[in-house]
C-alpha positions as CSV (number, residue, x, y, z in Angstrom):
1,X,1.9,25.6,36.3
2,X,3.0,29.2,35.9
3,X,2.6,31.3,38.6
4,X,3.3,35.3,38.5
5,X,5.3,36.6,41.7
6,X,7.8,39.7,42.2
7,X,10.1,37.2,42.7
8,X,11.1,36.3,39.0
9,X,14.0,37.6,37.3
10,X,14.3,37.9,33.3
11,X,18.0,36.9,33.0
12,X,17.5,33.7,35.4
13,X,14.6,32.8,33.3
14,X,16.6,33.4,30.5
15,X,19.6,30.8,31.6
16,X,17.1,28.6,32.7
17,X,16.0,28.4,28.9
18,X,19.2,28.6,27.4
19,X,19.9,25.3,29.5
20,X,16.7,23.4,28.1
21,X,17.2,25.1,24.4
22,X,21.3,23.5,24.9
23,X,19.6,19.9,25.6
24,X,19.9,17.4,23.4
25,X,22.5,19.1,21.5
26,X,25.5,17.5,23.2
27,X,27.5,16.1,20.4
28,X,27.6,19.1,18.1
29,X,26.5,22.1,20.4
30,X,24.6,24.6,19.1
31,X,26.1,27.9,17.5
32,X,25.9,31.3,19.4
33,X,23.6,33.0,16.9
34,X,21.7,29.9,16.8
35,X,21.1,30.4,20.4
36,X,20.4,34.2,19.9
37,X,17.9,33.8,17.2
38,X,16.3,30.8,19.4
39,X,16.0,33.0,22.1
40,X,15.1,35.9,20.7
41,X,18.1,38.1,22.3
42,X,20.7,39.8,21.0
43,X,24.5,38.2,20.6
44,X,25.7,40.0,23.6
45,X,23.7,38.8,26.0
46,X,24.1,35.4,24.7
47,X,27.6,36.0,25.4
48,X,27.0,37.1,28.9
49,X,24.6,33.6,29.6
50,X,26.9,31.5,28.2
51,X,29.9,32.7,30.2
52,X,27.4,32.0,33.3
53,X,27.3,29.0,32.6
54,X,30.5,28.1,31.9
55,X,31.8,29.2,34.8
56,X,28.9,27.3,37.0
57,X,30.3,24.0,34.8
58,X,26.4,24.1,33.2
59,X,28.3,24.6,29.4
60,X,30.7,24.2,28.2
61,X,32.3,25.2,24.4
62,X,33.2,22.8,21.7
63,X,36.4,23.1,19.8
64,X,34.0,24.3,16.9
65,X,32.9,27.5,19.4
66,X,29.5,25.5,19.6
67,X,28.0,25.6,22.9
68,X,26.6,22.2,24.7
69,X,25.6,21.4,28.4
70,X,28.4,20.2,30.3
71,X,28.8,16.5,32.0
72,X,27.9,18.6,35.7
73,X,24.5,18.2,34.6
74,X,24.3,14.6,34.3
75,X,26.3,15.0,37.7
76,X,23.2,16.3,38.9
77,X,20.8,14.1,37.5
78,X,23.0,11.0,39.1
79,X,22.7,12.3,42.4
80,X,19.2,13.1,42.0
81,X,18.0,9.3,41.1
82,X,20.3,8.6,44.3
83,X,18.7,10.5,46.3
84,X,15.2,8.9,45.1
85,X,16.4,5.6,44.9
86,X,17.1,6.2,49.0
87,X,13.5,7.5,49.8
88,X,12.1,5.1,48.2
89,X,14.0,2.5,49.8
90,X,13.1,3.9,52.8
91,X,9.7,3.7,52.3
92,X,9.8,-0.3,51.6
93,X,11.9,-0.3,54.8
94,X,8.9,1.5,56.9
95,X,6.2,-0.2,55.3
96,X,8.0,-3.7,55.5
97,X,8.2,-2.6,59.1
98,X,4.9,-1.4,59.7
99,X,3.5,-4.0,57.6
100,X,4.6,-7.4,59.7
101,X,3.8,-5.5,62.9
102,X,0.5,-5.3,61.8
103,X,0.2,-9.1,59.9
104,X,0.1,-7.2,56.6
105,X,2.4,-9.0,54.3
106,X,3.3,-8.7,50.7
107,X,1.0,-5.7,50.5
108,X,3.3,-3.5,49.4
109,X,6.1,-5.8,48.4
110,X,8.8,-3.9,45.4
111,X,7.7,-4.9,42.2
């Protein structure tokens, strides 16, 4: 679902695959050039990307000067499910609701 606007920006793209190229690759990291040659950009800007997101706590470097995602992502991804786990508790709440106003019961009972 790719869709053209003026509102895209090269470098954010750029992170933005740097973070999905970086996953899966938490226990060893994956090298700078490794990244550059992945990516298809120059050591420099590699540099510049991966300073980004260090200093959003999206990286972080191994004591190997490998580069892996940091633990703010799974941060994310917990507060994420949360917030899921909440709507859709909310929407067993309503329907319950609606449900035994109505008679309905056990129609749309939580597996």
């Amino acid at each position: 679902m790719t869709r053209a606007t003026n509102y895209t920006n090269a470098a954010q793209q750029r992170l933005l695959q740097l973070i999905d190229l970086l996953a899966g690759h938490e226990l060893q990291g994956l090298a700078p050039a490794e990244i550059a040659k992945a990516l298809n950009v120059s050591a420099s800007v590699v540099t510049r990307d991966l300073d980004n997101l260090r200093t959003a706590g999206w990286a972080e470097q191994t004591p190997q000067g490998r580069w892996r995602l940091a633990p703010h992502v799974i941060e994310i991804s917990e507060r994420y499910a949360a917030g899921v786990r909440a709507s859709v508790q909310g929407l067993l709440d309503t329907t319950q609701r609606y449900g035994q106003s109505a008679g309905v019961r056990g129609m749309f009972a939580a597996p």
